[in-house]
Steps between C-alpha positions, in 0.01 A plus 500: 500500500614653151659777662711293709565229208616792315730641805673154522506397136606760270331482193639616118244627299232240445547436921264289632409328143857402483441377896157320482641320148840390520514447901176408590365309229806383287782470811137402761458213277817367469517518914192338547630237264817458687328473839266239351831292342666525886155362624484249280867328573428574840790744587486731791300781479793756603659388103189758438685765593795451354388414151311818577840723454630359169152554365451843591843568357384375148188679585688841538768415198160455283385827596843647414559354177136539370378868646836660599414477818760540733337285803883485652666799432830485529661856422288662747614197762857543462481931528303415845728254586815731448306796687377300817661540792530201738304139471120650590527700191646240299210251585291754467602633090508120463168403642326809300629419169475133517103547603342398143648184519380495883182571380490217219686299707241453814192520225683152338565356818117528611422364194730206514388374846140566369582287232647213736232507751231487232712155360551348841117548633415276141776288591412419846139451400574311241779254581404481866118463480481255763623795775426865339277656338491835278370821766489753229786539246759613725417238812460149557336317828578198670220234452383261795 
């Protein structure tokens, strides 16, 4: 799991440190806390998602600005982007250089419809006791 982590997210110096702290603790937080918000004013869950980008954006600026990261990096994107030949290969320099933010990207997103659920199971158990009932954190059941 490290090995590929490390494949798709290319680490500075302090790697995964810099990973686990800023994206999974500091920028998993802050998802967890927007999925809850959405839950809570009972917006769609797909808003998950999208709030998902912006985040992961910040998420990867932070990691820029505060290790010297370079989570997008752009001078390496634009001399693949001048050497590719046809779409395929521009997708492709695109797609490989954009992965970091891929990678914190889909971690944020899982977190922010964790986050959601987690709100909406409390919600549904607790404003609609008369018909459902908590089934684990993640689940509710119909009662009667």
């Amino acid at each position: 799991m490290l090995v590929l982590l490390r494949t798709l997210y290319d680490a500075g110096d302090l790697g995964i440190v810099t990973f686990l702290f800023l994206t999974v603790i500091l920028g998993g937080a802050a998802a967890m806390a927007t999925g809850r918000a959405l839950a809570l004013t009972w917006r769609p869950v797909w808003q998950c998602v999208f709030y998902a980008l912006p985040l992961a954006l910040a998420v990867a600026f932070l990691h820029y600005a505060l290790f010297e990261e370079s989570v997008i990096p752009l001078e390496f994107l634009v001399e693949d982007l001048a050497d590719a030949e046809g779409p395929l290969a521009v997708l492709t320099a695109i797609a490989w250089h954009l992965r970091g933010v891929a990678v914190q990207f889909v971690l944020l997103a899982l977190l922010s419809l964790f986050g959601y659920r987690l709100t909406r199971v409390r919600q549904m158990a607790s404003q609609y006791r008369f018909a459902f009932a908590a089934n684990g954190p993640l689940h509710w059941r119909k009662l009667g």
